[in-house]
VOVEXZA-99760 format. One line per field, with one value per residue (C-alpha): residue in one letter; x, y, z. Coordinates in nm, 4 decimals, padded with zeros to 6 digits. Layout:
BEGIN
residu = (A,...)
x = (X,...)
y = (Y,...)
z = (Z,...)
//
This chain:
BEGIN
residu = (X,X,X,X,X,X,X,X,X,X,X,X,X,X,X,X,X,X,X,X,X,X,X,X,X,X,X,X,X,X,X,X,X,X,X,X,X,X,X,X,X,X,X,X,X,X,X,X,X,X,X,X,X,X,X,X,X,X,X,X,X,X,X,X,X,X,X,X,X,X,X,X,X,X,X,X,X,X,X,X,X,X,X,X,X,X,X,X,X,X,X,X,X,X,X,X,X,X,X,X,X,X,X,X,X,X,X,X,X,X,X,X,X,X,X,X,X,X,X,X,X,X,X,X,X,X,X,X,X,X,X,X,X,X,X,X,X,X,X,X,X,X,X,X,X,X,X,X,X,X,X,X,X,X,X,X,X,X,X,X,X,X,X,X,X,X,X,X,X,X,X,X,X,X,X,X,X,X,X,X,X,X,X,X,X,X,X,X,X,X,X,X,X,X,X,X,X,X,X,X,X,X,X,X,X,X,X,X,X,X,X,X,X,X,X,X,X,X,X,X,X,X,X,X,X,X,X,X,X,X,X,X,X,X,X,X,X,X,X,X,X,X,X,X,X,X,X,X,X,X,X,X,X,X,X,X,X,X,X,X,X,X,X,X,X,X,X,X,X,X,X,X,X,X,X,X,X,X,X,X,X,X,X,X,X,X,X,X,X,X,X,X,X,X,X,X,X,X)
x = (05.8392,05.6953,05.5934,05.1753,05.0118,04.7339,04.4377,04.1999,03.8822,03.7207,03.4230,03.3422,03.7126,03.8998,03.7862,03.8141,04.2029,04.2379,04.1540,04.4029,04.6781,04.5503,04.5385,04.9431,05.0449,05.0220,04.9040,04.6709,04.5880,04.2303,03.9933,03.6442,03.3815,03.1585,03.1502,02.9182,03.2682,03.4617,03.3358,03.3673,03.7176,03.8061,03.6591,03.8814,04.1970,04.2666,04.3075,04.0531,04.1339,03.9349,04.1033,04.3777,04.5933,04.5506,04.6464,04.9382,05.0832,05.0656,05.1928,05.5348,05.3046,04.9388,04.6985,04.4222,04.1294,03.8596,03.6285,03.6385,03.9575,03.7657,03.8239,04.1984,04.3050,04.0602,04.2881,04.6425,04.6114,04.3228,04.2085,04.3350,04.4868,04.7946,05.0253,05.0223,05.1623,05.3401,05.7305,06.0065,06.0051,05.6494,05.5346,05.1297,05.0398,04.7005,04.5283,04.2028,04.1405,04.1930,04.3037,04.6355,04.7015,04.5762,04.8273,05.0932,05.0191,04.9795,05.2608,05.4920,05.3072,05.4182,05.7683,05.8243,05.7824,06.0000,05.7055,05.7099,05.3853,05.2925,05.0189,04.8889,04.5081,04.3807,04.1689,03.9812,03.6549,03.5196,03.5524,03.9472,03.9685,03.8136,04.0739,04.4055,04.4477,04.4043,04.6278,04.7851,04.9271,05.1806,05.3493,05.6236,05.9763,06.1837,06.2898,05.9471,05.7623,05.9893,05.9638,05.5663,05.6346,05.5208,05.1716,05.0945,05.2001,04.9480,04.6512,04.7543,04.8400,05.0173,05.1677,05.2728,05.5208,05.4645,05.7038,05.6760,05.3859,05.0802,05.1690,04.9549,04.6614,04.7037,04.7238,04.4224,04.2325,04.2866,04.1900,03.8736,03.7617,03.7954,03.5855,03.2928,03.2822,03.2374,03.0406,02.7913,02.8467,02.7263,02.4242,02.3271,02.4294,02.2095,01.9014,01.9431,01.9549,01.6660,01.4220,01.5299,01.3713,01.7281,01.7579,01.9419,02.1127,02.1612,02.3420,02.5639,02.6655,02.7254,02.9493,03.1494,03.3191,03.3095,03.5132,03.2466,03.3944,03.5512,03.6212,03.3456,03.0551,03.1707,03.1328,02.8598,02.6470,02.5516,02.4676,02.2563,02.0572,02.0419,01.9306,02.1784,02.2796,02.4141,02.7425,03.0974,03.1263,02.8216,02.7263,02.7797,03.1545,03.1614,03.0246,03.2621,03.5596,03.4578,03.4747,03.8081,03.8883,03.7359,03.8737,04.2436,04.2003,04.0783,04.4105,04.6274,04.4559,04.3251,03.9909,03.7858,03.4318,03.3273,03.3883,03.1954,02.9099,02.9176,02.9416,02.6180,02.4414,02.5850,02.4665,02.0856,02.1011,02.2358,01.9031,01.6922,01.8113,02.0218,02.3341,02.4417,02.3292,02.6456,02.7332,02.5659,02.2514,02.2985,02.0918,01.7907,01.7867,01.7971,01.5767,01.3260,01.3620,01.3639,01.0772,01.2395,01.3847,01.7208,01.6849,01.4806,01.2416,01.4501)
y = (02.3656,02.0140,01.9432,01.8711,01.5822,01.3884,01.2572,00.9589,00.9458,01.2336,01.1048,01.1888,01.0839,01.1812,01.5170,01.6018,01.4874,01.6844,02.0231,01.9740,01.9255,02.2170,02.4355,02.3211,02.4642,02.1403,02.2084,01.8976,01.7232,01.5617,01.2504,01.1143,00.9257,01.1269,01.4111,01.6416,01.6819,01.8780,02.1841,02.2031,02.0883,02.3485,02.6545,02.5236,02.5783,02.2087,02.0794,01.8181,01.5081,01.2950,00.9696,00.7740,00.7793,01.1647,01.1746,01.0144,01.1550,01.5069,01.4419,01.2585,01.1310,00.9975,00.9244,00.6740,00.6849,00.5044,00.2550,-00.1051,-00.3438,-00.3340,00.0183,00.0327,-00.2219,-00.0200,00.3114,00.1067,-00.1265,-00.1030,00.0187,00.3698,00.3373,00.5010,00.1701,00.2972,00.6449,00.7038,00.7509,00.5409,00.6778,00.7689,00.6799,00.5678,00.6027,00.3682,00.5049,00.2699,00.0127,-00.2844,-00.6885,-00.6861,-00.9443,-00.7496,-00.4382,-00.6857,-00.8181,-00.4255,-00.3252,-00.5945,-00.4917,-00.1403,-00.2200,-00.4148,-00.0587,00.1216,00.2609,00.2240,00.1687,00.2324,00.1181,00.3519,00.3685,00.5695,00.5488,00.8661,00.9130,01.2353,01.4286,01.3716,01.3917,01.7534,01.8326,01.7318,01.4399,01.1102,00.8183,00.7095,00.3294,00.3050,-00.0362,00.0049,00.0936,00.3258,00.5329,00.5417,00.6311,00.8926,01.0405,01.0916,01.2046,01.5946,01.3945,01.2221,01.5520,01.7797,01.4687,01.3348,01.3607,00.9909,00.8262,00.4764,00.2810,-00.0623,-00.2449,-00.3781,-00.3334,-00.4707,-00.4212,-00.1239,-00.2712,-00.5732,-00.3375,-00.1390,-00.4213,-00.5581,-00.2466,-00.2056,-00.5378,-00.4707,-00.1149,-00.3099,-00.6176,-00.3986,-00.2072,-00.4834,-00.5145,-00.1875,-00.1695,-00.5396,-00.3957,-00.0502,-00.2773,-00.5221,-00.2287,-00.0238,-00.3793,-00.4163,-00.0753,00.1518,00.4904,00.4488,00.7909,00.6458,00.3220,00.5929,00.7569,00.4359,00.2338,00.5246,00.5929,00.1932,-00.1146,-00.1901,00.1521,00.1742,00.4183,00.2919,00.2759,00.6604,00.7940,00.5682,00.6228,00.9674,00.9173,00.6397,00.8836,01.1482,00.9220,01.0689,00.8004,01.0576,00.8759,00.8814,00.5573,00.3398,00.0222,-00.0969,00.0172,-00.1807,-00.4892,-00.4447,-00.4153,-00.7180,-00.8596,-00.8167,-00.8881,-01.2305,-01.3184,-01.1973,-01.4274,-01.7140,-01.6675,-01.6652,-01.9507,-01.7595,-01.8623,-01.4845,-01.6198,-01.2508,-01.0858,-01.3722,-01.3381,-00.9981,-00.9126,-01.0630,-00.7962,-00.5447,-00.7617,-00.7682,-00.4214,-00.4020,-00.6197,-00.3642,-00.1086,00.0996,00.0595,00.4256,00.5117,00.5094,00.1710,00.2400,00.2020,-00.1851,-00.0727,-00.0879,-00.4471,-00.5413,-00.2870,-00.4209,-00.8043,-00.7082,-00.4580,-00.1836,00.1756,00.3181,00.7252,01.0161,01.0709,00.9940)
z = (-02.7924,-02.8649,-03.1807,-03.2297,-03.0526,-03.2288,-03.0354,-03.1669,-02.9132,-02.8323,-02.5957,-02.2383,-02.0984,-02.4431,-02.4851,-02.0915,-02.1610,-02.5125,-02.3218,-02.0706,-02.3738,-02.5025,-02.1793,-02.1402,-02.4938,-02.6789,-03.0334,-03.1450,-03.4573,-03.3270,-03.4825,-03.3658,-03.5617,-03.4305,-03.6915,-03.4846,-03.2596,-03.4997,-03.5003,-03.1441,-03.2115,-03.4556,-03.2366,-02.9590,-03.2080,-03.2950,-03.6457,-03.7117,-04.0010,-04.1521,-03.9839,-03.7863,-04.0864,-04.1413,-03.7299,-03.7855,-04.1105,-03.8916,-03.5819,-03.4371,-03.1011,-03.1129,-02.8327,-02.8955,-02.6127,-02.7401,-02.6048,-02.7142,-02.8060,-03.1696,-03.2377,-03.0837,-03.3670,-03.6375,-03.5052,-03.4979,-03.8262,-04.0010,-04.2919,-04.2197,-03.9216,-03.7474,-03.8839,-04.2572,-04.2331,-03.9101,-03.9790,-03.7988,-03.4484,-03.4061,-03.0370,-03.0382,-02.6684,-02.6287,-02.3265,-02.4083,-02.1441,-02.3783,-02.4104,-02.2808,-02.5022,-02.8117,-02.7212,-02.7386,-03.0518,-03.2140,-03.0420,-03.2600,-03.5817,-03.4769,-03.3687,-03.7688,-03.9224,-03.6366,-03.4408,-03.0878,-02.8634,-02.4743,-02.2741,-02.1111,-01.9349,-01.7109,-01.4112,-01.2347,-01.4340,-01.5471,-01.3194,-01.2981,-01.6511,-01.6732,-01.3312,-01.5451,-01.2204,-01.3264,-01.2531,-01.5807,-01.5633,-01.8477,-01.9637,-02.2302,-02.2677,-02.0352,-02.2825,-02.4768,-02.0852,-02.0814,-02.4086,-02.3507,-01.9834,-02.0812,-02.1952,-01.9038,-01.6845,-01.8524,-01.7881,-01.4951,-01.0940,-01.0813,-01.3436,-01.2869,-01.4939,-01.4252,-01.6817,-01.9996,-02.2615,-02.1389,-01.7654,-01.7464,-01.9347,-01.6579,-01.3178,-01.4929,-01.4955,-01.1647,-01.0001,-01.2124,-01.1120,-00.7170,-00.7948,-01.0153,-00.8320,-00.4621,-00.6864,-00.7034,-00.3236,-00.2631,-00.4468,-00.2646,00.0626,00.0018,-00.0864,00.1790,00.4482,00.3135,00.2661,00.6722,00.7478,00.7639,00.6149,00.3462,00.4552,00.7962,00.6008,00.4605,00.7692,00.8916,00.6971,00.5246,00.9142,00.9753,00.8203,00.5602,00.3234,00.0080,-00.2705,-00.4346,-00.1565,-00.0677,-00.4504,-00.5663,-00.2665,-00.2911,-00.6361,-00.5963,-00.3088,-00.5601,-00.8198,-01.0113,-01.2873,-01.5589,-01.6754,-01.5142,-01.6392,-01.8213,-01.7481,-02.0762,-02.0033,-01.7009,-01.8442,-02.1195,-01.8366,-01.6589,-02.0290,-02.0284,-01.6687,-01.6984,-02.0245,-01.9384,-01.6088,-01.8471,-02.0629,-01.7662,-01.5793,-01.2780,-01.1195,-01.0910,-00.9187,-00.8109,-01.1529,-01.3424,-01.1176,-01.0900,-01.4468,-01.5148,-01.2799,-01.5445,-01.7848,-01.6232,-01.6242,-02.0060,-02.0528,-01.8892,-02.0618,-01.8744,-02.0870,-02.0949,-01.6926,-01.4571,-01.3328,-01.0148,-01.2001,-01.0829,-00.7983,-00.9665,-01.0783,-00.7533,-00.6375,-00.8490,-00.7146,-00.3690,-00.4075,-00.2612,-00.3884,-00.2325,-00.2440,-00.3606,-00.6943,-00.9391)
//
C-alpha cells in the first residue's frame, strides 16, 4: 500500500480531486489557507497541517492545486514551502495551471536538493473533478510520470505525457485559449442572434447540429439559457488564464490577436463585477451594449 499523499489546494477543483484519492485508499496529509476547510477535512479522515512545509515533512508525494503562479512558488519555496523539508526523492506534482516558465525555474530549485517536480494540470471543470475523469497533461520525467501514475488514475480518465517539464503547462494553455477565446465567440454570436429577432433556443438547436459547434457553445449555452452562472470556472480564472496565455506567447514570440482581444471582455466583466460568476457570464457585457438579454429570469 502507498504511503500518504499530501494535497496543497483544497478549492472547488482541489477538494473534488482530494475525495477521489480518498475514495481509492490513498491516505492524505491535506493544507488550505482557508481554515474554515479543515474541519471538513478532518471528518472526511484526512490529517490536516498547518502548512506546505508540514505537507511535505509527512508525506513522500505532494500535490499542489492552487490558483495563481503566486501561490505555486509561496507552496514550492517560500517561506514554508514544500522546498525546506521534503527529503531527497520527494516528487511535488503541480497540477495548478501556471507560467510555464515559472515551473521550470522551481523545478531546478527542486532538483538542487534532490526533489523531483512534474507538471501536471488538468482540464475538465467541476463536474469532472467530482466524476474522478479529468484529462491530466503531465510534463516531466519518464520515470517521475510513472512514479505518480496511481495519482493521476484515481483523478483522471486521460492522462497525457507530453514531454519534458513545462510541456504540460504549454498544451494546457493552448487548449484553454481555443475554449475562452470561442468562449467570447459564443456569447457575441448568442447576442447577435437574439438582437436579430431568433430564439435564442432556436440558435441552440441550430448551430449545436451545424458547423458553427464546439465544446464550448454546447456546455456554455444551456447555462447561459438557464442563467445559471454559479462557477465551473470564474471569470477572474479565465482572465487570469488568458494572462498567462498571452504572456507565454509574448516570451516565445508568437503573435495571439484573439486572446489579447478577448481577454479584455473578461476583463470588462472583472470591471463589472462578475469576477466569481462562470466565464460565460461574458454574455452580459455584451448584453448590456447591445440592449438585449439571452435566456430566462435570471
Amino acid at each position: 500500500m502507498p504511503g500518504p499523499v499530501g494535497f496543497i489546494g483544497l478549492g472547488a477543483m482541489g477538494g473534488p480531486m482530494a475525495q477521489n484519492l480518498l475514495k481509492h485508499g490513498f491516505a492524505l496529509v491535506v493544507h488550505d489557507v482557508d481554515p474554515a476547510k479543515a474541519a471538513l477535512w478532518r471528518a472526511r479522515g484526512a490529517r490536516v497541517v498547518d502548512s506546505a512545509a508540514d505537507v511535505a515533512a509527512a508525506v513522500e508525494r505532494t500535490i499542489c492545486m492552487v490558483e495563481t503562479t503566486a501561490q505555486a512558488e509561496a507552496v514550492v519555496s517560500g517561506e514554508r514551502g514544500v522546498m525546506h523539508t521534503a527529503r531527497p526523492g520527494h516528487i511535488v506534482v503541480c497540477m495548478s495551471t501556471i507560467d510555464p516558465f515559472t515551473a521550470r525555474r522551481l523545478a531546478e530549485r527542486l532538483e538542487s536538493r534532490g526533489i523531483a517536480m512534474l507538471d501536471a494540470p488538468v482540464s475538465g471543470g467541476t463536474e469532472r473533478a467530482a466524476s474522478g475523469e479529468l484529462s491530466i497533461i503531465v510534463g516531466g520525467a519518464v520515470e517521475t510520470v510513472a512514479a505518480c501514475r496511481d495519482l493521476f488514475r484515481a483523478m483522471g480518465a486521460n492522462i497525457f505525457h507530453m514531454g519534458g517539464l513545462g510541456q504540460g503547462l504549454a498544451m494546457k494553455l493552448v487548449n484553454n485559449m481555443l475554449v475562452q477565446v470561442n468562449t467570447v465567440a459564443v456569447a457575441e454570436a448568442l447576442v447577435l442572434g437574439v438582437k436579430a429577432g431568433l430564439d435564442p433556443q432556436a440558435i441552440y438547436d441550430v448551430v449545436r447540429v451545424s458547423t458553427g459547434t464546439s465544446f464550448a457553445f454546447e456546455t456554455r449555452v444551456p447555462r447561459i439559457l438557464r442563467r445559471d452562472f454559479s462557477p465551473g470556472g470564474t471569470v477572474d480564472i479565465s482572465f487570469k488564464d488568458q494572462e498567462l496565455e498571452t504572456a507565454f506567447a509574448k516570451q516565445l514570440g508568437v503573435p495571439v490577436l484573439l486572446a489579447n482581444v478577448t481577454q479584455q471582455v473578461y476583463q470588462m466583466a472583472r470591471a463589472a463585477g462578475l469576477n466569481k460568476e462562470d466565464g460565460s457570464a461574458v454574455v452580459k457585457v455584451l448584453e448590456r451594449l447591445a440592449g438585449v438579454k439571452v435566456g430566462g429570469p435570471e
